[in-house]
C-alpha positions as CSV (number, residue, x, y, z in Angstrom):
1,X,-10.3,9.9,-22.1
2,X,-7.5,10.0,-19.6
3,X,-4.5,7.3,-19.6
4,X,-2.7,6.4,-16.4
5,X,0.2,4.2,-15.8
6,X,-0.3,2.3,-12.5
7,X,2.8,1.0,-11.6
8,X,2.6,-2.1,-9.0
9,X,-1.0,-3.0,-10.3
10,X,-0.8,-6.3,-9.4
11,X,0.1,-6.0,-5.6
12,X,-2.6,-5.6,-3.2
13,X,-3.3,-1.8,-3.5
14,X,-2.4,-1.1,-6.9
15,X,-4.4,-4.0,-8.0
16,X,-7.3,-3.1,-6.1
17,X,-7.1,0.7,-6.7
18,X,-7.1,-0.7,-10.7
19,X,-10.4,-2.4,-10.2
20,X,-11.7,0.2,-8.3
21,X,-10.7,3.0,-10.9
22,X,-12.3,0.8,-14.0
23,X,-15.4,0.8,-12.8
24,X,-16.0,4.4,-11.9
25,X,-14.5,5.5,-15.1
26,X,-15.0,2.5,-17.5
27,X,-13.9,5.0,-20.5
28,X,-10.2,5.7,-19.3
29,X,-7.0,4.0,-20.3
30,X,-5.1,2.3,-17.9
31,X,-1.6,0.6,-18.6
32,X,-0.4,-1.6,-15.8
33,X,3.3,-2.0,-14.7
34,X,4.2,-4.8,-12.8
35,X,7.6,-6.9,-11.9
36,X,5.5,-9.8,-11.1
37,X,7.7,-10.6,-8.0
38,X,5.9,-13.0,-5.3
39,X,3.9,-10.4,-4.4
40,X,2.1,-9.8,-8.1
41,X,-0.8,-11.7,-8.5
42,X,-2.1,-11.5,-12.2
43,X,-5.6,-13.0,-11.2
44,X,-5.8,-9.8,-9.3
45,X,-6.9,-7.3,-12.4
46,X,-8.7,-10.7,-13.8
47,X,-12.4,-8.7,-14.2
48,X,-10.7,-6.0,-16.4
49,X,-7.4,-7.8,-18.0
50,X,-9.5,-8.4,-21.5
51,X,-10.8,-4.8,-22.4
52,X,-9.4,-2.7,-24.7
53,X,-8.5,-0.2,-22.5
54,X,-6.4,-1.9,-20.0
55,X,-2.6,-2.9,-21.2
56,X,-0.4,-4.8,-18.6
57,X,3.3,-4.5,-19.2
58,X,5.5,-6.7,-17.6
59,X,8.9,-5.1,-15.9
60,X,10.6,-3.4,-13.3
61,X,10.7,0.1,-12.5
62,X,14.2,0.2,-11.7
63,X,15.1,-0.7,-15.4
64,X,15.7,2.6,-16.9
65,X,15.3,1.6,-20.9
66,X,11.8,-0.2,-20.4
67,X,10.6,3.0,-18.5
68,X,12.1,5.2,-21.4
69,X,10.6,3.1,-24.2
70,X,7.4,2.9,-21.8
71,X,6.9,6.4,-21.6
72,X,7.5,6.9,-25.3
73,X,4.9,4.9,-26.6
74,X,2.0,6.5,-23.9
75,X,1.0,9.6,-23.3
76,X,0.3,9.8,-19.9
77,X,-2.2,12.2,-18.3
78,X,-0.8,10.7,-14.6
79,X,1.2,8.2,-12.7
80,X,0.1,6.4,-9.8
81,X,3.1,4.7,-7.9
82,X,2.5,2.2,-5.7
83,X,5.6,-0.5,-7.0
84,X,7.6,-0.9,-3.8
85,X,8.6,-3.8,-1.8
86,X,7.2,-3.4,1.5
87,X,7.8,-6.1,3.4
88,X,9.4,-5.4,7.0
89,X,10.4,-8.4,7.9
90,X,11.7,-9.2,4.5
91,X,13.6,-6.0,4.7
92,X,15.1,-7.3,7.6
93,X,16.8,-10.0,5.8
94,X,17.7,-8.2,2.6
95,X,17.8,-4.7,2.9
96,X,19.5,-4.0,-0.6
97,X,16.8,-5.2,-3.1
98,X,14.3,-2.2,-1.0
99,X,16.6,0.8,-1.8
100,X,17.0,-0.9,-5.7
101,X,13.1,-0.9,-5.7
102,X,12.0,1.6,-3.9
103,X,14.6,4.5,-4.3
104,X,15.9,3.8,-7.8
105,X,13.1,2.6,-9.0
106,X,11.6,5.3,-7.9
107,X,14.1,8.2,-9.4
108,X,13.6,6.1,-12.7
109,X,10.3,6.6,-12.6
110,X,10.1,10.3,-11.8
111,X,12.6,11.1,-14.2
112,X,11.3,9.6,-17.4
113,X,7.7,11.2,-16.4
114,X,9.6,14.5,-15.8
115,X,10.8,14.7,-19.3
116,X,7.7,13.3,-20.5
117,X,5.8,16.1,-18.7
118,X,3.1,14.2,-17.2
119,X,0.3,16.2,-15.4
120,X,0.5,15.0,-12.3
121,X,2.3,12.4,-10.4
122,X,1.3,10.5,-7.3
123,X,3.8,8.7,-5.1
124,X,2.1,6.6,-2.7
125,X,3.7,6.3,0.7
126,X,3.4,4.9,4.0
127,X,3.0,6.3,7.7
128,X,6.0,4.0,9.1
129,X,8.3,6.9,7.6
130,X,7.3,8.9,10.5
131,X,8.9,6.0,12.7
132,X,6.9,5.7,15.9
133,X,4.5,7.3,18.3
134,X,4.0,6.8,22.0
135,X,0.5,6.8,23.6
136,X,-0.2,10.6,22.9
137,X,-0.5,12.2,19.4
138,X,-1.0,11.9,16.0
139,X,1.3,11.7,12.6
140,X,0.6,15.0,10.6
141,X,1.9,15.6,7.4
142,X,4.7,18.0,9.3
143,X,6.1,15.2,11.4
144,X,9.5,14.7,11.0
145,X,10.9,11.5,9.2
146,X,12.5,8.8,11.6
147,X,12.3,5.4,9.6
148,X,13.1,2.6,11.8
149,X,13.8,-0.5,9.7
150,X,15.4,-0.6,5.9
151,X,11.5,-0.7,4.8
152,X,10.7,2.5,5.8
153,X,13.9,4.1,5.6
154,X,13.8,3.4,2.0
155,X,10.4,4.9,1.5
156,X,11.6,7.6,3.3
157,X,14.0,7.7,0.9
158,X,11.9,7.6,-2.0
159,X,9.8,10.5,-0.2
160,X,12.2,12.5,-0.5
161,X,12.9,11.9,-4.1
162,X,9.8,12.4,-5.1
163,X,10.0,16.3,-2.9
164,X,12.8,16.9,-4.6
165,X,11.7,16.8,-8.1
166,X,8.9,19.2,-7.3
167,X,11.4,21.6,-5.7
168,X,13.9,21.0,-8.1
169,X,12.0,20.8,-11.4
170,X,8.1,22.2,-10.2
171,X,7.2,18.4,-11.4
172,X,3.6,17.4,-10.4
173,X,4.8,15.1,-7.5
174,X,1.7,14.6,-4.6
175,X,3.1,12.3,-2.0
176,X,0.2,10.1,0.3
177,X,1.2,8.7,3.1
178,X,-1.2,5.7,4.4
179,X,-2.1,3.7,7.5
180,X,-1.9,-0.2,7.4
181,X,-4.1,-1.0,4.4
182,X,-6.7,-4.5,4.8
183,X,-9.0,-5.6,2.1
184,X,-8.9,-8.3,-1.0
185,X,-6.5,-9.7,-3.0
186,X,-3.9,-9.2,0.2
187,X,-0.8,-11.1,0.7
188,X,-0.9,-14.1,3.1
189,X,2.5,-12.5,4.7
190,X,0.8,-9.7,6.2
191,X,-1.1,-9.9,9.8
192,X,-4.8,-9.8,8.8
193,X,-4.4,-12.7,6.1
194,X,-2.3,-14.8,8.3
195,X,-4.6,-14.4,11.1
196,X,-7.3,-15.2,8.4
197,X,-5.8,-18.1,6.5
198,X,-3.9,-19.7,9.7
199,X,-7.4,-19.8,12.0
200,X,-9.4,-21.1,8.7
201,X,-6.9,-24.1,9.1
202,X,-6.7,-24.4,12.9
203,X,-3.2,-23.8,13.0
204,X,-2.0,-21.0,15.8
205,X,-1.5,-17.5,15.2
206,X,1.9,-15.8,15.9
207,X,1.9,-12.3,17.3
208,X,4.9,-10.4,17.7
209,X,6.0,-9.0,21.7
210,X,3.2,-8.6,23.4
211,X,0.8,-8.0,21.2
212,X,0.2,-4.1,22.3
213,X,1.9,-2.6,19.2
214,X,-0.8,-0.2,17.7
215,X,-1.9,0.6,14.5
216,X,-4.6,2.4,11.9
217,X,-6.5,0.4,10.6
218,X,-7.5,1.5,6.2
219,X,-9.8,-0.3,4.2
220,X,-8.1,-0.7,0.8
221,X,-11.2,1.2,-0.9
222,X,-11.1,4.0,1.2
223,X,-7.6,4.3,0.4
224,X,-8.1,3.7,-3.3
225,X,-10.8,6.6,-3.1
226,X,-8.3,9.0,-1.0
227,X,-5.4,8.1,-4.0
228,X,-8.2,8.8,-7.0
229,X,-8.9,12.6,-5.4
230,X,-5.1,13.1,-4.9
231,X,-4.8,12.6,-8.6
232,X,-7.3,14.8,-9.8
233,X,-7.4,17.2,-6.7
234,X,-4.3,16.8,-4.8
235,X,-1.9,20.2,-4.6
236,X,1.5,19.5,-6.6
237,X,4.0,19.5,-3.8
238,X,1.9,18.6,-1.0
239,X,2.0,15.7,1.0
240,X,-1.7,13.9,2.4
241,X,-2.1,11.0,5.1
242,X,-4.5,9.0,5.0
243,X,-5.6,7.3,7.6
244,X,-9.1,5.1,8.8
245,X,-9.1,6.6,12.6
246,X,-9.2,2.5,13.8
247,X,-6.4,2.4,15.6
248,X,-6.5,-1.2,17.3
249,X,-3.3,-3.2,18.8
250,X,-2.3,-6.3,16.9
251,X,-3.7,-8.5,20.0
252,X,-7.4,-6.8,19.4
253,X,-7.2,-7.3,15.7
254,X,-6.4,-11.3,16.0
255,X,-9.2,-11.2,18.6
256,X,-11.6,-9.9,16.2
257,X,-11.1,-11.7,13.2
258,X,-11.2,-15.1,15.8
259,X,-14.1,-14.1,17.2
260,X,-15.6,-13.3,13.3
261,X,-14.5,-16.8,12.6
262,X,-15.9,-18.0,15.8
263,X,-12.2,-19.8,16.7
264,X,-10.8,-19.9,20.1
265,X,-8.0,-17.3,21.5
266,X,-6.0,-20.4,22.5
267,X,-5.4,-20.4,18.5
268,X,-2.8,-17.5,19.5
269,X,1.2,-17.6,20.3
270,X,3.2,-15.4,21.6
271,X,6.7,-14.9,19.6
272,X,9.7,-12.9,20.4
273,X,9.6,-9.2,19.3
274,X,11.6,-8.1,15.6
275,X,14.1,-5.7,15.9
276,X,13.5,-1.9,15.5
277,X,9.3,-3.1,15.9
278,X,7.5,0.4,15.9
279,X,5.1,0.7,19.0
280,X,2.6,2.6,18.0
281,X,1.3,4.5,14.5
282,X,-1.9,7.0,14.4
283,X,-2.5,8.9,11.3
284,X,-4.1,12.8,11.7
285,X,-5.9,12.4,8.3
286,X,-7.6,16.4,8.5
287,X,-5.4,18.0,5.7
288,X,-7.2,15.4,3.3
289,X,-10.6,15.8,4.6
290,X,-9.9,19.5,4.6
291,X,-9.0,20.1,1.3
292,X,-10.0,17.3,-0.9
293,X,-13.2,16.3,1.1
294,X,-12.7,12.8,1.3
295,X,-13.7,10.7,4.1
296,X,-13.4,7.2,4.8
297,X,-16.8,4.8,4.5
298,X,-15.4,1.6,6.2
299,X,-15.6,0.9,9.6
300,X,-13.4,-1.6,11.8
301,X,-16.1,-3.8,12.0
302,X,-17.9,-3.8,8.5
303,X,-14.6,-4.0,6.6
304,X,-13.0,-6.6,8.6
305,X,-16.3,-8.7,8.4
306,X,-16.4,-8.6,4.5
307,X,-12.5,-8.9,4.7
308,X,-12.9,-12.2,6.1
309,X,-15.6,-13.2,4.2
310,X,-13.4,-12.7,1.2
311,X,-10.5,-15.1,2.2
312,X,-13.1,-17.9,3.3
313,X,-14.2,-17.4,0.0
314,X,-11.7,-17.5,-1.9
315,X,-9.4,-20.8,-0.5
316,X,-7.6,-21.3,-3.7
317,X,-6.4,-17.4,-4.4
318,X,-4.8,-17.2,-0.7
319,X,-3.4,-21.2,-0.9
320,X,-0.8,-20.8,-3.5
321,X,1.1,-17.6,-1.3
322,X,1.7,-18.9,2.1
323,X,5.5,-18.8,2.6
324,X,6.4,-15.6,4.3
325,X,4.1,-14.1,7.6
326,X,4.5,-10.4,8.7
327,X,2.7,-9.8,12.3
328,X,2.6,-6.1,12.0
């Protein structure tokens, strides 16, 4: 029976990858480390929060005694990290509270699991670190690192970190880098909920510029699945994209999830562009087809349908988390 700390596990991701991990390998231990910040949803892990082999533990990864006293009451086979704030917008406004999360929280984290001598370690990452792409090419894990707001600088940062200590010390670090992730259990800040929750209500739908900005588009299983092989597969030291090869622009994704919802465009306004807004991302996921034979199972079209399907049904989960918006 393996044990893995998942930290984040009641974010989006983490929570998903949680459920998703559970039920393929209902036998494993799984401790859950969460700060419970806006973006934490408890109800989340709600199918497995009762067994015996699933412990939640309530902190901060930047607090360096509750990681210490963590890590000396488990033995940890693995770490999956997916705390980080990772808002852009939010980042924006506040830079300081990302580098506190995602930098030293992440160094606190890498260090206690260093001297704890955990088997493997898997930072999970994010393709804006690569900054942006025009209309030609692809990020490959190669591409040089040129973050372009205090979001993605700081997981840059944390990158980087997590490099080090493999170089440094030979830890177990695998970093993943991902496209933008869609699925269950999202929160209402990001573009696909808001386009989701804001046309279930009538109310219009804000898009950033001109709506042209491109991104890939991940199902949050198929990313869950890439993160479980990177654990068990993934080459100490090596970094893996991961990517769903859907690239769509903002405008095309709004227009989809309308036309799911069977809503009218004229639901959609225009607003003015945020600073340092990335143009275009495109993820060359081959390394992690290549080596760890994965391959993603979701289309554009399935996954956004059942992604949709999801929030309709599930009004009172997406209700209580409206405040902020992010129009990726």
């Amino acid at each position: 029976m393996a044990t893995w700390l998942v930290t984040g596990a009641m974010g989006f991701i983490g929570s998903n990858f949680v459920l998703y991990r559970m039920k393929r390998h209902p036998s494993d231990r799984i401790v859950a480390l969460d700060a419970l910040t806006y973006a934490g949803n408890p109800e989340n892990v709600a199918a497995v929060s009762s067994l015996p082999n699933f412990r939640f533990v309530h902190g901060d990864i930047s607090d360096r005694g509750l990681i210490a006293e963590l890590f000396a009451e488990e033995r940890f086979d693995a770490v999956v990290h997916f705390a980080a704030e990772s808002h852009v917008d939010r980042s924006i406004a506040d830079p300081q509270i990302f580098v506190r999360t995602n930098v030293l929280g992440t160094q606190c984290l890498l260090e206690e699991a260093r001297r704890s001598c955990v088997g493997k370690f898997v930072h999970v990452s994010t393709d804006e670190v690569y900054g942006s792409l025009d209309s030609g090419g692809y990020f490959t894990e190669t591409t040089p690192l040129a973050p372009n707001s205090p979001y993605s600088a700081s997981k840059a940062g944390s990158d980087l970190l997590a490099r080090a200590y493999y170089e440094t010390f030979g830890f177990p670090v695998v970093i993943t880098r991902c496209s933008n992730n869609y699925g269950p259990y999202q929160h209402p800040e990001k573009l696909v909920p808001t386009i989701i929750t804001r046309a279930l209500r009538d109310e219009t739908i804000p898009v950033y510029g001109d709506g042209g900005n491109v991104r890939d588009w991940l199902h949050v299983e198929d990313h869950c699945a890439a993160i479980e092989l990177a654990v068990s597969l993934g080459k100490p030291g090596e970094v893996y994209n991961i990517g769903g090869n859907n690239e769509r622009t903002n405008l095309e994704v709004v227009r989809a999830v309308l036309a799911e919802l069977g809503k009218p465009d004229s639901l959609i306004r225009f607003v003015p562009d945020r600073p340092g807004h990335d143009r275009r991302y495109a993820i060359d996921a081959a390394k992690i087809m290549r080596e760890l034979g994965w391959t993603p199972g979701y289309t554009f079209e399935l996954g956004m349908k059942q992604t949709v399907a999801w929030y309709a049904d599930h009004p009172l989960w997406w209700n209580s988390g409206l405040p902020g918006e992010d129009r990726t």
